[in-house]
C-alpha positions as CSV (number, residue, x, y, z in Angstrom):
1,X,42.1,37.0,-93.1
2,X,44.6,40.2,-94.5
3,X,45.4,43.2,-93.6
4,X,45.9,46.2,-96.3
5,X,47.7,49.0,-95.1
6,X,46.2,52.4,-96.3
7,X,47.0,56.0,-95.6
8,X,43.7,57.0,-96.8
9,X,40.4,55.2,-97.5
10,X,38.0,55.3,-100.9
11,X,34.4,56.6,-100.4
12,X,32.9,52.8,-100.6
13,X,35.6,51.9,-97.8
14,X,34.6,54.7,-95.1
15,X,30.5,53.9,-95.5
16,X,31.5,50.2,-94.5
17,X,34.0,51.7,-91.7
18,X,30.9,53.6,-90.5
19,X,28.6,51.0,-90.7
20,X,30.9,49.0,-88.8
21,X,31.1,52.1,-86.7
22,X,27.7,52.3,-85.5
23,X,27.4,48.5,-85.8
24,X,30.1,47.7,-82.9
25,X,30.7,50.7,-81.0
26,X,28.4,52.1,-78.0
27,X,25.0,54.1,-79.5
28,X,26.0,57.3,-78.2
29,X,28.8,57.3,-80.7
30,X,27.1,57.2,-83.9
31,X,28.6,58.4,-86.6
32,X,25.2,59.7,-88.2
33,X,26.3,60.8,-92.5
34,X,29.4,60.0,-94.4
35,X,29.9,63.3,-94.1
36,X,30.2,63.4,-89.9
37,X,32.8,60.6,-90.4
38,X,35.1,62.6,-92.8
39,X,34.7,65.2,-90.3
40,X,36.2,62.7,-87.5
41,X,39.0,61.3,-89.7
42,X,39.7,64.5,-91.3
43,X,40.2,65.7,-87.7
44,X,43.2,63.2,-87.5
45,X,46.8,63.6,-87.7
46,X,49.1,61.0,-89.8
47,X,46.8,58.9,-89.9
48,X,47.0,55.0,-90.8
49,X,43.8,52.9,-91.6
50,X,44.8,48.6,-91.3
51,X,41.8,47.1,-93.1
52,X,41.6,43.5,-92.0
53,X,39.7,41.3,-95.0
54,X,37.9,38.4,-94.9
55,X,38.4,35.5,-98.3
56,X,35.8,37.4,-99.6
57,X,37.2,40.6,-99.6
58,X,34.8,41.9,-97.2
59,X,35.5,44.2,-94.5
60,X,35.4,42.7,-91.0
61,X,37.9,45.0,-88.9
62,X,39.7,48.0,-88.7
63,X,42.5,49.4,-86.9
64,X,44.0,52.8,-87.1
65,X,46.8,55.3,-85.9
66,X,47.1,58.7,-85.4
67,X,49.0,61.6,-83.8
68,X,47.4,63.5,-81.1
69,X,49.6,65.7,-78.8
70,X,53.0,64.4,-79.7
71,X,51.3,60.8,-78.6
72,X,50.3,58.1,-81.1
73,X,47.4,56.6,-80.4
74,X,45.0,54.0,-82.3
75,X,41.5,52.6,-82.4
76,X,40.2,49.2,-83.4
77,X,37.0,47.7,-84.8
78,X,35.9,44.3,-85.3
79,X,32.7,42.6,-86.7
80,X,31.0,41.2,-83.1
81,X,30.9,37.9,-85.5
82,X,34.7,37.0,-85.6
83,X,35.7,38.5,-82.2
84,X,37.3,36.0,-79.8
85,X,39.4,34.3,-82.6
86,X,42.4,35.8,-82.7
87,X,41.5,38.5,-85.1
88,X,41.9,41.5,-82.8
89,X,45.3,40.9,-81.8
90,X,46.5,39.8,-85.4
91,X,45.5,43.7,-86.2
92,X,47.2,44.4,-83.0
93,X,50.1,43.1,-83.5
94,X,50.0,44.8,-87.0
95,X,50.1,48.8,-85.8
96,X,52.2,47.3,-83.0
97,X,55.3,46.8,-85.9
98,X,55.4,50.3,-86.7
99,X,54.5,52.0,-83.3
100,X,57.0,52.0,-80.0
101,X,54.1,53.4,-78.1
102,X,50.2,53.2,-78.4
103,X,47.6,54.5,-76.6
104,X,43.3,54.5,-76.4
105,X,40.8,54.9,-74.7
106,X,38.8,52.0,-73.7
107,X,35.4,51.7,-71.9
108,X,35.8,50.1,-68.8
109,X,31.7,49.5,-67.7
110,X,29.7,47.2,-69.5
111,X,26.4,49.4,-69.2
112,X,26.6,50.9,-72.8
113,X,24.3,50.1,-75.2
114,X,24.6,49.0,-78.8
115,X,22.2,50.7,-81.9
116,X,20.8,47.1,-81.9
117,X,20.0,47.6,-78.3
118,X,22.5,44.5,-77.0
119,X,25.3,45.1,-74.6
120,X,28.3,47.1,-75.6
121,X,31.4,44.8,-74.0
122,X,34.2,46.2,-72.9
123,X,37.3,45.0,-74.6
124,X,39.5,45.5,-71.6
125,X,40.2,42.3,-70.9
126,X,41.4,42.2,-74.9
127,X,43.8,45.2,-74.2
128,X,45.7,43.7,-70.5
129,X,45.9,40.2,-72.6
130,X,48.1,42.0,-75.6
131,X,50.4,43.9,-73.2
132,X,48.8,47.2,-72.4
133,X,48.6,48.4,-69.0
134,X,45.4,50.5,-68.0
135,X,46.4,54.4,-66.9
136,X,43.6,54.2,-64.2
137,X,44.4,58.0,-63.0
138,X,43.6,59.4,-67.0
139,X,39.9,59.5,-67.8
140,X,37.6,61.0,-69.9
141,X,34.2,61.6,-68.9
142,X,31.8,63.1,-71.4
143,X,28.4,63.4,-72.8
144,X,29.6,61.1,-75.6
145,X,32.2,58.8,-73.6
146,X,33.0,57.3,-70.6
147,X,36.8,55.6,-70.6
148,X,40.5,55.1,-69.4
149,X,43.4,55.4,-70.8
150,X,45.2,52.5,-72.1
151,X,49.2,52.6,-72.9
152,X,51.5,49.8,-74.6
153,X,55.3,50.5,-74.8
154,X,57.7,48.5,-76.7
């Protein structure tokens, strides 16, 4: 696995981020065109896209960074097939080098429900193990999502 580093992504590169998108996230997310997830990441300030590559030079994770409210916070996506192996956190660690503080939102139930109709799991456990610490009082509760904020410090 690598990681390429872009500040912005080709037209071939954000239909596999949506795809991936849609794939991994909870249903009620759903990026539905191209054109709604421009709209997303156009929404974004200084934003940083860490594409993590398989050997083949396939797509299997995403990470990214962005400015909201004099904060920087981040989001990351992996392939349900290599979670658990160490992938996550080497992306992680990656936006972790050129961040002093990160924070996300993370769902914290596991009653969300994938596009393929499985389980959405919460990656909370994922978060506490790589040294974030859950801001339990900062929640947002919306039609679209239900989460916590998360915080790492250097």
């Amino acid at each position: 696995m690598k990681i390429i580093e872009r500040e912005s992504l080709s037209v071939e590169e954000k239909e596999i981020l949506r795809e991936l998108w849609n794939n991994e996230y909870p249903a009620r997310l759903k990026c539905k065109t191209v054109a709604d997830f421009e709209l997303y990441l156009n929404g974004l300030l200084e934003t940083k896209h860490y594409l993590l590559f398989d050997d083949s030079d396939k797509i299997n994770g995403w990470a990214f960074t962005f400015l909201r409210e004099n904060e920087n916070w981040f989001a990351v996506i992996l392939d349900h097939e290599i979670q658990g192996r160490g992938n996550g956190s080497l992306l992680i660690n990656e936006i972790k080098k050129n961040n002093t503080s990160l924070n996300g939102w993370v769902i914290d139930q596991e009653n969300e429900i994938k596009h393929n109709a499985t389980f959405y799991k919460s990656p909370m456990q994922f978060y506490i193990k790589n040294d974030f610490i859950i801001c339990s009082e900062i929640r947002i509760e919306n039609e679209k999502l239900s989460a916590v904020k998360i915080n790492w410090k250097r």
